[in-house]
Wavefront OBJ file of the C-alpha trace (Angstrom):
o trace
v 0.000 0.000 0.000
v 1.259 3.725 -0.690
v -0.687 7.099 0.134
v -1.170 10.185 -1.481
v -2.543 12.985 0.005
v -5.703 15.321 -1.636
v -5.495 18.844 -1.203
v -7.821 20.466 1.509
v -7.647 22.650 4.387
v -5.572 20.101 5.863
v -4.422 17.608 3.404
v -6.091 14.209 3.341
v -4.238 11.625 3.459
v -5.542 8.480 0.967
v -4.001 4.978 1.403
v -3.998 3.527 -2.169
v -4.501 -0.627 -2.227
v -4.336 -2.751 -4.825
v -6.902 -5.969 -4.663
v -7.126 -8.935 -7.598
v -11.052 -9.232 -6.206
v -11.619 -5.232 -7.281
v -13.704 -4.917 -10.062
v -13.699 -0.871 -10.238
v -12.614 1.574 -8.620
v -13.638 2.400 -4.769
v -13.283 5.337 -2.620
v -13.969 4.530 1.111
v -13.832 6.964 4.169
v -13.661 4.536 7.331
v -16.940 5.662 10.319
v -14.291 4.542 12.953
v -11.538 7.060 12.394
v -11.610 8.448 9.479
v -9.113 6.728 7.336
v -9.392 7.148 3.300
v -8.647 4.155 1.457
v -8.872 4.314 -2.070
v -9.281 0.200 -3.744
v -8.408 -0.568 -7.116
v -7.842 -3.539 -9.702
v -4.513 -4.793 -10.400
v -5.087 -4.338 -13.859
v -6.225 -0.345 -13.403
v -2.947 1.926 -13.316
v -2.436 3.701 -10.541
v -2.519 7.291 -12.364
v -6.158 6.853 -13.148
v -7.190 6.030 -9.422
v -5.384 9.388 -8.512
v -7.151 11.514 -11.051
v -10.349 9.611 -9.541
v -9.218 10.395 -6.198
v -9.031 14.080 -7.354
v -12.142 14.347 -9.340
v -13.718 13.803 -5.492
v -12.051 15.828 -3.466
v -15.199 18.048 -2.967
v -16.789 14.836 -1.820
v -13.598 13.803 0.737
v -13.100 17.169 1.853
v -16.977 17.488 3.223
v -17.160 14.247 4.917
v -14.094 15.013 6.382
v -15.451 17.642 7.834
v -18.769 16.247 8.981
v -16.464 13.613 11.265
v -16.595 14.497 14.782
v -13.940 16.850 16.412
v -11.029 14.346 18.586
v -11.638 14.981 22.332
v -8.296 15.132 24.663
v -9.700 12.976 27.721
v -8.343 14.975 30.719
v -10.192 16.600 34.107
v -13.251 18.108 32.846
v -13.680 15.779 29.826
v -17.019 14.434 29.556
v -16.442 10.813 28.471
v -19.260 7.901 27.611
v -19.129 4.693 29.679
v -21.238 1.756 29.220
v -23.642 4.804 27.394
v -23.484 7.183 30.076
v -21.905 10.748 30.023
v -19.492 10.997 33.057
v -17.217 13.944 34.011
v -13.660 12.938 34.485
v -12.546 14.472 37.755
v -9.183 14.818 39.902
v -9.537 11.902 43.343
v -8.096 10.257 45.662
v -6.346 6.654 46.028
v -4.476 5.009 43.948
v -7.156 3.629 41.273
v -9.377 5.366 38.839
v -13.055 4.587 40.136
v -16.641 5.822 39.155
v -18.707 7.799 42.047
v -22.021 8.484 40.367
v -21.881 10.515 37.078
v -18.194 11.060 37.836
v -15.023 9.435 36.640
v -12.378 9.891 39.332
v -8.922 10.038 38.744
v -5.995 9.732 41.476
v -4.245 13.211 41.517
v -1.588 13.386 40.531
v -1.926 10.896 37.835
v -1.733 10.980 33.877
v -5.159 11.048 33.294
v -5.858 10.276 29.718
v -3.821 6.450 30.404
v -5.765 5.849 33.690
v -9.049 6.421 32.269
v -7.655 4.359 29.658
v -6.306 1.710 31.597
v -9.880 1.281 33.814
v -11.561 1.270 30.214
v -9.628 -1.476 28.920
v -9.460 -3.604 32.991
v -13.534 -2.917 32.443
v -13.811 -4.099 28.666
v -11.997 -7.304 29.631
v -14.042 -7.600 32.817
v -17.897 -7.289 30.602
v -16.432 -9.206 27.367
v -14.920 -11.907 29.270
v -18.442 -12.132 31.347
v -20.218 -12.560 28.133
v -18.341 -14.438 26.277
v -18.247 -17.240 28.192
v -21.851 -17.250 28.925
v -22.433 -17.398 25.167
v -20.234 -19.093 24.784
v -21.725 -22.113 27.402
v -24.940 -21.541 26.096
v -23.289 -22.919 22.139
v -21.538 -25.645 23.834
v -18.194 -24.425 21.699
v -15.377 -23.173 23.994
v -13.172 -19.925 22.488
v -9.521 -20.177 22.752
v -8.562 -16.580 23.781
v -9.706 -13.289 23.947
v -7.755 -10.321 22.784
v -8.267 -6.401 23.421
v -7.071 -3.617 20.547
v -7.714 -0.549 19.235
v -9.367 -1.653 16.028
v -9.827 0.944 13.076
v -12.444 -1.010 11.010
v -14.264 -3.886 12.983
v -15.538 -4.274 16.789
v -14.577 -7.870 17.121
v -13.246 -11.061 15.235
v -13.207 -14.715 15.746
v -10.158 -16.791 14.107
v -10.461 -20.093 12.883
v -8.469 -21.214 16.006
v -11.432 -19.763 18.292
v -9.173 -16.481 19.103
v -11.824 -13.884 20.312
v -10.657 -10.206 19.762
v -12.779 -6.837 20.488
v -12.456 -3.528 20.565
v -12.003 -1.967 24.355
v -13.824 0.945 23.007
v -16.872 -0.904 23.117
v -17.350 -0.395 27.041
v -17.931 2.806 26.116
v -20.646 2.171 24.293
v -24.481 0.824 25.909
v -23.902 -2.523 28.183
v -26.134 -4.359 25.631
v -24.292 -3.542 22.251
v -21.379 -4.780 24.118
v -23.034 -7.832 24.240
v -24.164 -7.748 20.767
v -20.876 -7.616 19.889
v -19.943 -10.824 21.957
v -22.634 -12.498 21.275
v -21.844 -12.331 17.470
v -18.448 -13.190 17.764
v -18.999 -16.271 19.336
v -21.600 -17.547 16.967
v -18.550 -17.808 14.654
v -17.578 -20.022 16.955
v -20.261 -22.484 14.994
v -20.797 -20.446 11.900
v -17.228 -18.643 10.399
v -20.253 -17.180 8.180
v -22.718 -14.298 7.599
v -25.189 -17.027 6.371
v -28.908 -17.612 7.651
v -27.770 -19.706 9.853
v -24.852 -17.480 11.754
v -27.626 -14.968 12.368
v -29.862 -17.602 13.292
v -26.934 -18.431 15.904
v -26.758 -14.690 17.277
v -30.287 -14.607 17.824
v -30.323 -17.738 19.166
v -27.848 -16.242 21.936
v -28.560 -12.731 21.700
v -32.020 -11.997 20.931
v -32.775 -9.343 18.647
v -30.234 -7.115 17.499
v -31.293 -4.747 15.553
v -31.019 -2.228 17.628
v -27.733 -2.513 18.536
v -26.150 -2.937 15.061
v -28.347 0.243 14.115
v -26.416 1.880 17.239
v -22.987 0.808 15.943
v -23.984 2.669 12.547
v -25.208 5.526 13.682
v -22.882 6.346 17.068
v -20.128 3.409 16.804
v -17.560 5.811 14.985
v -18.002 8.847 17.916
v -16.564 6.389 20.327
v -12.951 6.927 18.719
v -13.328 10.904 18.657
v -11.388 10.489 22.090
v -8.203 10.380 22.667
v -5.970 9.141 25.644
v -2.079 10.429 25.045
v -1.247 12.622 27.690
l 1 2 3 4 5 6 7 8 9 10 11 12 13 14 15 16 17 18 19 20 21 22 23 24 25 26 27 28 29 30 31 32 33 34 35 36 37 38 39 40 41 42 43 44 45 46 47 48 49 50 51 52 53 54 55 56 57 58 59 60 61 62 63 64 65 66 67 68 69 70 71 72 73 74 75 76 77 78 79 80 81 82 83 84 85 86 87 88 89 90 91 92 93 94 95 96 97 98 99 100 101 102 103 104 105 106 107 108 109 110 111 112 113 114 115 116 117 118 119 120 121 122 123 124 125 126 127 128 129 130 131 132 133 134 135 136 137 138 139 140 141 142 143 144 145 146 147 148 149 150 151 152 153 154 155 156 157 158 159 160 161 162 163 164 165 166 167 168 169 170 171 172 173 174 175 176 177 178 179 180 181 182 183 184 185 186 187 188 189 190 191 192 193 194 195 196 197 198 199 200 201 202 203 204 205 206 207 208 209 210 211 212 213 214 215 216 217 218 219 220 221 222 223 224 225 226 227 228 229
């Protein structure tokens, strides 16, 4: 893969990738964070994706723009958990810990990587939870499960049985997070999207409409914050 960058007010950057299963031309703008990634056939050269590239820039530049502003998590910063607004505050002790619509924060301390830190100890906590209650309820054990920062999926299920998720998803409402699970281990059974995987998450889930709608529509806001101090 190379990149390019379009002109704008700044630059975007564009990730070009070549794929033999490309049958034209694509132009995608990732919902999670943003990320341009322009697709083309082997056979296409790579002069003509650029001047396609170009020939939207208009297009790029306003959905660029329509993305939601990054947030700096520090004291004041009102950050989702589990799909409630809290106010990250200064506290006292030595761990991060939640006291009503608050978010409290040792003083002292870094506080974008402590809230970050309790995020990811209270992803593991819920995923792990769910998992392996869906994951009792299939009768199919998973080998692992793995926390990251994804850019373009929530959650994955190797062929091995390797769970992984994103921690972001604790920020999210407690039932997409188990959506989320719940989907991943139906691969488990099904390493599908046929009738019968979705038979499998509603089998374990329920229905889940609402929560995939949520991922949609909210899903990419959840990476508008950031935790580098």
């Amino acid at each position: 893969m190379t990149e390019f960058f379009v002109p704008g007010a700044p630059d975007i950057p564009i990730v070009l990738r070549r794929s033999a299963r490309a049958r034209r031309i694509s132009l995608r703008v990732s919902r999670l964070d943003g990320r341009v990634t322009l697709t083309l056939p082997n056979r296409v050269p790579e002069s003509e994706a650029l001047e396609f590239a170009q020939s939207k820039a208009d297009w790029l530049v306003r959905n660029m723009a329509a993305r939601p502003e990054a947030v700096q998590v520090t004291l004041g910063t009102e950050l989702p958990f589990q799909g409630e607004l809290l106010t990250v505050g200064a506290g006292q002790g030595r761990s991060v810990k939640r006291d009503g619509e608050a978010l409290l924060v040792p003083s002292g301390a870094r506080v974008g990587a402590r809230v970050q830190a309790f995020l990811k100890t209270e992803a593991r906590n819920r995923l792990v939870e769910a998992c392996d209650g869906y994951s009792r309820d299939l009768g199919r054990p998973y080998a692992r499960i793995t926390l990251r920062d994804t850019r373009s999926r929530w959650g994955s299920c190797s062929s091995a049985g390797a769970l992984m998720f994103s921690w972001r998803l604790v920020m999210g409402p407690e039932e997409v997070l188990h959506y989320v699970a719940a989907h991943e281990v139906a691969h488990l059974a099904q390493m599908n999207h046929s009738k019968a995987f979705w038979d499998e998450v509603h089998t374990l889930f329920g229905p889940h409409k609402a929560e995939r709608t949520w991922l949609r529509q909210h899903g990419e806001k959840l990476h508008r914050y950031r935790f580098e101090d």
